[in-house]
C-alpha positions in Angstrom: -9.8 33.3 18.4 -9.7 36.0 21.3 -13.3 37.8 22.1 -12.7 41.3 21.0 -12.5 43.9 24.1 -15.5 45.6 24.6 -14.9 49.7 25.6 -15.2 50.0 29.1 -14.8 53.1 31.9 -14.5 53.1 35.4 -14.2 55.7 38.1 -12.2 56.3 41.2 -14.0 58.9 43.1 -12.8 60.5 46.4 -14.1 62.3 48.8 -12.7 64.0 52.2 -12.5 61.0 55.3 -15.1 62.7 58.1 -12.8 61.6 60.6 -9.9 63.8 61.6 -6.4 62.3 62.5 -7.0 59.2 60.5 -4.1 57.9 58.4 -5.6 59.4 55.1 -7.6 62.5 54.9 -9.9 61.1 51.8 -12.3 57.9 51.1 -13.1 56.4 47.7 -16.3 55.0 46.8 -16.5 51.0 46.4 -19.9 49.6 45.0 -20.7 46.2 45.8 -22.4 44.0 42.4 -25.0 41.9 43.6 -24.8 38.3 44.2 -24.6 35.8 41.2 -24.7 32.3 41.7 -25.6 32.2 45.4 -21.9 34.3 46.1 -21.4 37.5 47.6 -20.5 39.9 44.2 -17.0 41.4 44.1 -16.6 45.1 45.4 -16.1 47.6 42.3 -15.6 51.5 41.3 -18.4 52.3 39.3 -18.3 52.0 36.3 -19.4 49.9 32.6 -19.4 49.7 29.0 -19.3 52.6 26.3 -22.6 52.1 25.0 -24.4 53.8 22.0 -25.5 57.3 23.9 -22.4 57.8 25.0 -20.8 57.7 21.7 -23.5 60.3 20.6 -22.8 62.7 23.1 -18.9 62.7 23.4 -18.6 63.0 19.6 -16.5 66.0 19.0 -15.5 66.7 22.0 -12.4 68.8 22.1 -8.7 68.0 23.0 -9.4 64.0 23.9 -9.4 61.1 21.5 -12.3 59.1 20.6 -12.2 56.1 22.5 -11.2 58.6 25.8 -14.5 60.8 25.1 -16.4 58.3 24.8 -15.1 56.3 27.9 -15.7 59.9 29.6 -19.2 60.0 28.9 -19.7 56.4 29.8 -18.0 57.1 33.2 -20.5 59.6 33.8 -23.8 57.8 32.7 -23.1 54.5 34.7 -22.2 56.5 38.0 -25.4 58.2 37.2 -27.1 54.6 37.3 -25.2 52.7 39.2 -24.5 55.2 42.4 -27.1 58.1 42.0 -24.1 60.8 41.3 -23.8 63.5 39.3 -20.6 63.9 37.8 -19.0 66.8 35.6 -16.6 64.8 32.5 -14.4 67.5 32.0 -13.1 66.7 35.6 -12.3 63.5 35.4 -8.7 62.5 34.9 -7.4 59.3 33.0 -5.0 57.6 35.4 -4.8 54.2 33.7 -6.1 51.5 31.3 -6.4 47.8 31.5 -6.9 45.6 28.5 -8.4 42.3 29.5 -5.9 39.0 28.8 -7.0 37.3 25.5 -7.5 34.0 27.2 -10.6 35.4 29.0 -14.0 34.5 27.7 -15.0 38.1 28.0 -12.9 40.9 27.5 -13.0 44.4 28.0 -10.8 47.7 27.5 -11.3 49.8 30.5 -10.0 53.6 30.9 -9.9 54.2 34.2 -10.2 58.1 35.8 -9.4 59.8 38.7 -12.6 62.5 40.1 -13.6 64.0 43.5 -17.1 64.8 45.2 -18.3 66.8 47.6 -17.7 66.6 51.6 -19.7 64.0 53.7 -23.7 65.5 52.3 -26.1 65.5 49.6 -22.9 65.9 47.1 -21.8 62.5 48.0 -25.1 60.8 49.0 -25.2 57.3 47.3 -28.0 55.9 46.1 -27.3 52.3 44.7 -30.0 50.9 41.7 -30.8 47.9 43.7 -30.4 45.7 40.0 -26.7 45.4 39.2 -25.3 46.8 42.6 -26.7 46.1 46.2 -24.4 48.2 48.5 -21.8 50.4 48.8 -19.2 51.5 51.3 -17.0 54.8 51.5 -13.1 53.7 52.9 -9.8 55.1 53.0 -7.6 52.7 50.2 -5.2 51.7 53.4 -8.4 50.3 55.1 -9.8 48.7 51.9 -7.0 47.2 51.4 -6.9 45.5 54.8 -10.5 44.5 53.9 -9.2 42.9 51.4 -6.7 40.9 52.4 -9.0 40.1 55.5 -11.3 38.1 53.0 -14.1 40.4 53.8 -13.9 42.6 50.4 -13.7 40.4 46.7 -11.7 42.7 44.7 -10.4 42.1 41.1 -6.7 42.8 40.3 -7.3 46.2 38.5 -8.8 47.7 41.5 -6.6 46.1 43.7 -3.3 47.9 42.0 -5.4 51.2 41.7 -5.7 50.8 45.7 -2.2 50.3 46.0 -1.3 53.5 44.0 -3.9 55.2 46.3 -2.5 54.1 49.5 0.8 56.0 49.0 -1.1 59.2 49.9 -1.8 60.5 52.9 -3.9 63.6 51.7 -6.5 63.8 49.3 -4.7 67.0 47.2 -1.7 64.7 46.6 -3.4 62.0 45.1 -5.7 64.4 42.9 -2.6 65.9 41.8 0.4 63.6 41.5 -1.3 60.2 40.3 -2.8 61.6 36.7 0.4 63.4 36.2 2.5 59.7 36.6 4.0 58.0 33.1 0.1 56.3 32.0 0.2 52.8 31.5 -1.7 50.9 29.2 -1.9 47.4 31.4 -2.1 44.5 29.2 -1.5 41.6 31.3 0.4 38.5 30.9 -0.8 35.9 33.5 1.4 33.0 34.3 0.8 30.0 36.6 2.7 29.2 40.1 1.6 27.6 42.3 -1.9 27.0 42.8 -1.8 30.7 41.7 -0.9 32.9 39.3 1.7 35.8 38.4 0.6 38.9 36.3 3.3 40.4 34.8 2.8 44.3 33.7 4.4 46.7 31.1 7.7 47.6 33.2 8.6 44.3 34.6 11.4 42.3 33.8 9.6 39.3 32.3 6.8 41.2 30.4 8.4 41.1 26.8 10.5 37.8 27.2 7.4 36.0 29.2 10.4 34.8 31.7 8.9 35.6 35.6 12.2 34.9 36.5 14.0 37.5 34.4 16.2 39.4 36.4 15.6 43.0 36.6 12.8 45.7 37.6 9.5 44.2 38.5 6.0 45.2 38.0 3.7 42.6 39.0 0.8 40.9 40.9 1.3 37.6 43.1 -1.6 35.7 43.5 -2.3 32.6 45.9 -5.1 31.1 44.5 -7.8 32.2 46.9 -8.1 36.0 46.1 -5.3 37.5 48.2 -3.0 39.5 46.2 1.0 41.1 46.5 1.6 44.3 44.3 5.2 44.2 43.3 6.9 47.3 41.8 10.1 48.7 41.6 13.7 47.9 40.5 14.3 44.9 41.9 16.5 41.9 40.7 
């Protein structure tokens, strides 16, 4: 029987790049969870589970659902812990949502929202706990996404596709404006071997209803080799 998926936020928070004449006029926060196991932890937005107090203080919160008001207020209480900032719900934009596969031991349902801090200063200082996270690093998505693909950043598959979606802009007001007003997609993965990899098919693709990777048709997918390097795939392709 699959583990029932635990309510989850996570946010992507940007901020202006300090350097003018780079390739993207905005970074976004990455946290890094500390080691487990002797390995380096993956690289993360911040984020965690709805708990109890959250529950209590989104209840009846206007114009949102439930489950969204409550992921809201979770968003804001674990940057508060995890990343030392203070964040205003109300400005936080659902972009996406990923459901965790059933075959995973633990599962979670994550919203996932789009926010903005201040310039490089105290409105964007970081302050990591030191428990659960042990560093953090501000980057434009292009460059975390070379980082990754370079081996030096772990990244799992959610953030991965949310830097992809990042990395079509070049300026900060784009992104904050055009990505929460794309078609929202609930992402419920269906993960299929190749390889020594794996393929994840999302809603969109081709293959996602019929479980056929080789359907024919549009694709919306991830390609991975085995050894965390990933290819986002999407668009109507045949």
């Amino acid at each position: 029987m699959a583990a029932e998926p635990q309510p989850s936020a996570t946010v992507v928070l940007l901020r202006a790049a300090p350097a003018p004449g780079a390739q993207q006029d905005f970074e976004l926060l990455l946290l890094q969870r500390s080691s487990r196991d002797g390995r380096p932890g993956p690289w993360v937005f911040p984020g965690g589970r709805v708990e109890a107090a959250d529950i209590a203080s989104a209840d009846g919160a206007p114009g949102a659902s439930a489950a969204l008001a409550h992921a809201r207020a979770a968003a804001v209480r674990e940057t508060r812990e995890e990343a030392g900032l203070e964040l205003d719900a109300a400005t936080l934009a659902p972009i996406s949502r990923w459901i965790t596969p059933e075959i995973a031991p633990r599962r979670f349902d994550t919203w996932f929202f789009l926010g903005r801090v201040g310039g490089a200063g105290a409105a964007s200082e970081v302050a990591v706990d030191g428990r659960e996270i042990c560093a953090h690093r501000w980057l434009m998505p292009r460059v975390a996404l070379d980082g990754q693909r370079n081996s030096e950043l772990h990244l799992a598959p959610p953030t991965f596709v949310t830097l992809c979606w990042l990395a079509e802009f070049s300026r900060v007001a784009d992104a904050l404006r055009e990505l929460p007003a794309r078609e929202f997609i609930t992402f419920r993965p269906r993960v299929f071997r190749s390889g020594a990899g794996a393929i994840m098919l999302y809603p969109g693709d081709a293959g996602y209803e019929s479980g056929d990777p080789a359907a024919a048709g549009p694709r919306h997918r991830l390609r991975s080799d085995g050894s965390q390097r990933y290819a986002y795939e999407r668009g109507p392709y045949s």
